[in-house]
C-alpha positions in Angstrom: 42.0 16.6 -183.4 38.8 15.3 -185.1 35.9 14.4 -183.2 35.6 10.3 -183.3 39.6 10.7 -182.1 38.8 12.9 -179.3 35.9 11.1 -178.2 38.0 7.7 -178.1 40.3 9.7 -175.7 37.7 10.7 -173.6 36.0 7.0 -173.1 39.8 5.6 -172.4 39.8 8.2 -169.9 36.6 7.2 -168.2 37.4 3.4 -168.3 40.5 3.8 -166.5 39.0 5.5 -164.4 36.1 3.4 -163.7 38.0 0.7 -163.6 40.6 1.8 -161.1 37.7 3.7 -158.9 34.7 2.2 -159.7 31.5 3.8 -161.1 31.8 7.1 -158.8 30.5 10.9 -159.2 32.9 14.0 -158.9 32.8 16.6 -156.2 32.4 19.8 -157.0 36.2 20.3 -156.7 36.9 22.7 -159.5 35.0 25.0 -161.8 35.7 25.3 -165.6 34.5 26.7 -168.8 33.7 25.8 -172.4 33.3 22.7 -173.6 35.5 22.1 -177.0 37.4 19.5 -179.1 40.6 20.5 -178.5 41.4 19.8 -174.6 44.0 22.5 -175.1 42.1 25.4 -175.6 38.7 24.0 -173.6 37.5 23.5 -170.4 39.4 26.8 -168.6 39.8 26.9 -165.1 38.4 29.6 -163.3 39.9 31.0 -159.9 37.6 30.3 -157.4 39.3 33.0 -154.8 39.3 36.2 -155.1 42.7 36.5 -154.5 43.5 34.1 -157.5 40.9 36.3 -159.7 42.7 39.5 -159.1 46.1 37.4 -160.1 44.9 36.1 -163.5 43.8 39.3 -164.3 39.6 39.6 -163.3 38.8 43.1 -162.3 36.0 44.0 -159.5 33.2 45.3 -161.7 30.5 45.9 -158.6 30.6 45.0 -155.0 27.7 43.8 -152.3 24.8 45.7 -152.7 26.2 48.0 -155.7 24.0 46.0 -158.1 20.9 43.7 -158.8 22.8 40.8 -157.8 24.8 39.4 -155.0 28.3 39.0 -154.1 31.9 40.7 -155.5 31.6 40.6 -159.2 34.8 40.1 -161.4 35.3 40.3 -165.0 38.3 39.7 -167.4 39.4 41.7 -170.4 35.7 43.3 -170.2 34.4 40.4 -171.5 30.7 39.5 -170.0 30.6 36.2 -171.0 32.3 35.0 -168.0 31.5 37.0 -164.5 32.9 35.3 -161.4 31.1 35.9 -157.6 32.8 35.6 -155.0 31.3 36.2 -151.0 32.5 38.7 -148.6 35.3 36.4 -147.8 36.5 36.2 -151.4 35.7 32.6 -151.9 33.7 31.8 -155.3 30.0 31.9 -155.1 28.7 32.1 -158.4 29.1 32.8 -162.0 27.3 35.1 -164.3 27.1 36.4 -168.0 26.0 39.5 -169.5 24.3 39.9 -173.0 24.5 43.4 -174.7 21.1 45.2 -175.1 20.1 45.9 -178.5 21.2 43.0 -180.4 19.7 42.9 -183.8 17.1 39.5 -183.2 15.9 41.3 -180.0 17.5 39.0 -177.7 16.5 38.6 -174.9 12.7 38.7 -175.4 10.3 40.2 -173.5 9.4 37.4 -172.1 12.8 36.1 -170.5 13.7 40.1 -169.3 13.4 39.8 -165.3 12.8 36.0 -165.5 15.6 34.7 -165.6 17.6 37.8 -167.5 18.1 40.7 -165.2 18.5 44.5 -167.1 21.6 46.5 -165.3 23.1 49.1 -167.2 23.2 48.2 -170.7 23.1 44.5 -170.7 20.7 41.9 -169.6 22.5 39.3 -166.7 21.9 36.2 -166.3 23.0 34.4 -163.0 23.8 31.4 -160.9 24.9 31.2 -157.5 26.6 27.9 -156.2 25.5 28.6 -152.2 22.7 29.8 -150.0 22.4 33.4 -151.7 21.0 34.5 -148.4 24.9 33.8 -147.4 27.1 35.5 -149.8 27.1 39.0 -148.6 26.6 38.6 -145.0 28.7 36.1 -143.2 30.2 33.9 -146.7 32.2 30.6 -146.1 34.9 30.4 -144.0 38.3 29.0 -145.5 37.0 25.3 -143.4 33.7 26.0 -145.1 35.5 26.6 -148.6 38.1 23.5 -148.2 35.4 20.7 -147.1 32.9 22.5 -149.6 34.3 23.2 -152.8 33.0 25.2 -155.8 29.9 25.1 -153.7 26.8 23.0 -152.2 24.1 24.2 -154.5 22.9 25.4 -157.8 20.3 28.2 -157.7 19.3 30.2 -160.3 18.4 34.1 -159.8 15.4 33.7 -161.9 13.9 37.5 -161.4 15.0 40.9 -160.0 15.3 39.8 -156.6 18.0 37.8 -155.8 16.9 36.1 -152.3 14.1 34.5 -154.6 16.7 32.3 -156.5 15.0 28.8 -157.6 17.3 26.3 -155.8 18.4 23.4 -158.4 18.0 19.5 -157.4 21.4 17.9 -156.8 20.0 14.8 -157.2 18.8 13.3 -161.1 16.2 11.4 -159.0 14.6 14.6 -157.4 13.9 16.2 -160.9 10.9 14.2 -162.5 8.6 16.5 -160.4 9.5 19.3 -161.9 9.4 21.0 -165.5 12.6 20.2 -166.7 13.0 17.9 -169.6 15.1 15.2 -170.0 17.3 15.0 -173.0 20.2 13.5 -174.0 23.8 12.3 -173.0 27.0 13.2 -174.7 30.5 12.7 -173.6 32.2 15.5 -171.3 29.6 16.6 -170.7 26.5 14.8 -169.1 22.8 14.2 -169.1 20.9 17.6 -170.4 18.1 18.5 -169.2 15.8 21.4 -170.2 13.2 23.4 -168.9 9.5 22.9 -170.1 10.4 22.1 -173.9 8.0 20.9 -176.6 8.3 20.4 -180.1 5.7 23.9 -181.3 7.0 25.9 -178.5 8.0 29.9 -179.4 11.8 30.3 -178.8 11.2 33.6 -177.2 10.3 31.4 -174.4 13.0 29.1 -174.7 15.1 29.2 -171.0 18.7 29.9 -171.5 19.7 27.4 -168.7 20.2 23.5 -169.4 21.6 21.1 -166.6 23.9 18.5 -166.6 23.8 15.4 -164.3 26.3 12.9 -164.2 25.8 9.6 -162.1 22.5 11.0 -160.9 24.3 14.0 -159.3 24.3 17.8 -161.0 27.5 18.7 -161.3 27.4 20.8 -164.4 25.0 23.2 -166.5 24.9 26.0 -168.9 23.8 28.7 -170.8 22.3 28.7 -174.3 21.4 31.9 -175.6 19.1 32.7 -179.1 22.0 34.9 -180.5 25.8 34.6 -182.1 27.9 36.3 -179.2 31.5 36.8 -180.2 33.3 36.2 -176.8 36.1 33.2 -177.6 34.4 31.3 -174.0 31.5 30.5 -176.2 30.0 27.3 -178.1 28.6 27.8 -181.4 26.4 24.0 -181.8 25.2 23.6 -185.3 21.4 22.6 -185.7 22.5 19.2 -186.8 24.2 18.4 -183.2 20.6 19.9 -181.6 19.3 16.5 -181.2 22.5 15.0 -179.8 21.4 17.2 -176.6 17.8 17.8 -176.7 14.6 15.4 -176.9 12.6 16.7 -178.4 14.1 19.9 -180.8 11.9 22.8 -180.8 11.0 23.1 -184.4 11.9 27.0 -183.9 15.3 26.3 -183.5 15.5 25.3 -187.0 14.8 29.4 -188.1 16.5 31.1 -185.0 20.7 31.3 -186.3 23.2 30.4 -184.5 22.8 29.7 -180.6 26.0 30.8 -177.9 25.9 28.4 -175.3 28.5 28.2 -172.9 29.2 25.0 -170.8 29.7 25.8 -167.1 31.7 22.1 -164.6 31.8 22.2 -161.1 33.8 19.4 -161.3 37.8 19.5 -161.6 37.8 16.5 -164.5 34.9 17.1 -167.0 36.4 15.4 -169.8 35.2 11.9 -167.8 31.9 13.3 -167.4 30.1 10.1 -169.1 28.5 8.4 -166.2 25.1 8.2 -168.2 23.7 5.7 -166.4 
């Protein structure tokens, strides 16, 4: 399916249903990955129990306080690209990815190790959690808590070695002009990017992995973008001419970095009619 077709899918989709609803923002009633032209083979769901993990096939990779990070970590088919969290209750928590030391480009650089990327082993992690970290591996959600909830009731970001320090995320579009993150652009299914403390001569070794996504003023998506070509089949590859399409302004380094991985992450159970840009 080619893009203008797709696209024309995906604004019928949102007029009906705007137009049956009204202009209205999503929960956070699901949690899927990668963004992609072909609804078929995009925008995965992701078991957000523990008990549905173990069924599709995640394995427990490290439990509460057995690593740098929080919660019960899962992985699939040992491929880092997607690492699920769940609390001591089994119910999701958070999401993670893991970048193989050593790449060729140096990737991470020095200046992203500990902030946000976190060295375990022999990959750097980087990490979100979706509730009160302080939460996960003491008392978790109950199954009320999980069913009222959803996905979760915040974004933080574990943004150095300790994990209680997480930067907790404004749900809110209108909360985020005091803050570093940069406003960029819209595009359909996937939202309004923003991106943290951007500018045209910036190095990229400083560029944050981490871009969110706001749709009718609320955050219900983000993502990673990481300086390297990653081979899992979860990721994005964007070509420089689609930068601008997302970002305002392009960092001129992007232009002599390669290709990026980036990895679209919805809390939302229906991203393809994430195009409330208003």
């Amino acid at each position: 399916m080619g893009m203008i077709a797709y696209l024309g899918l995906l604004l019928a989709a949102s007029f009906c249903d705007g137009f049956l609803f009204g202009h209205k923002t999503h929960p956070w009633d699901g949690l899927k990955v990668t963004w992609g032209l072909n609804p078929f083979n995009s925008f995965n769901n992701m078991p957000r129990t523990e008990t549905e993990a173990k069924t599709a096939g995640f394995t427990l990779i490290s439990g509460c306080g057995q690593s740098p990070f929080l919660g019960k970590r899962y992985m699939k088919d040992n491929d880092p690209a997607v690492i699920l969290i769940y609390d001591v209750n089994g119910y999701i928590a958070g999401i993670q990815a893991g970048v193989q030391t050593g790449l060729s480009n140096g990737y991470p650089s020095s200046k992203l190790q500990n902030h946000p990327f976190v060295k375990d082993g022999d990959k750097h992690y980087i990490t979100a959690y979706f509730v009160n970290p302080a939460s996960i591996c003491t008392h978790g959600r109950t199954a009320g808590q999980f069913g009222a909830q959803g996905t979760g009731t915040d974004l933080y970001l574990q943004n150095g070695t300790d994990p209680m320090a997480s930067i907790r995320i404004p749900h809110q579009e209108s909360d985020i002009g005091s803050t570093r993150w940069v406003k960029g652009h819209c595009f359909s299914a996937m939202g309004v990017h923003y991106w943290y403390d951007i500018s045209l001569d910036m190095s990229c070794d400083r560029l944050y992995p981490v871009f969110l996504l706001y749709n009718g003023g609320v955050l219900n998506a983000f993502g990673w973008a990481f300086k390297a070509e990653l081979s899992s089949s979860r990721y994005e590859h964007p070509s420089q001419a689609t930068f601008s399409a997302f970002m305002n302004p392009v960092p001129n380094c992007l232009y002599h970095s390669g290709k990026l991985s980036t990895l679209h992450i919805y809390l939302n159970g229906s991203p393809q009619t994430n195009l409330l840009c208003d």
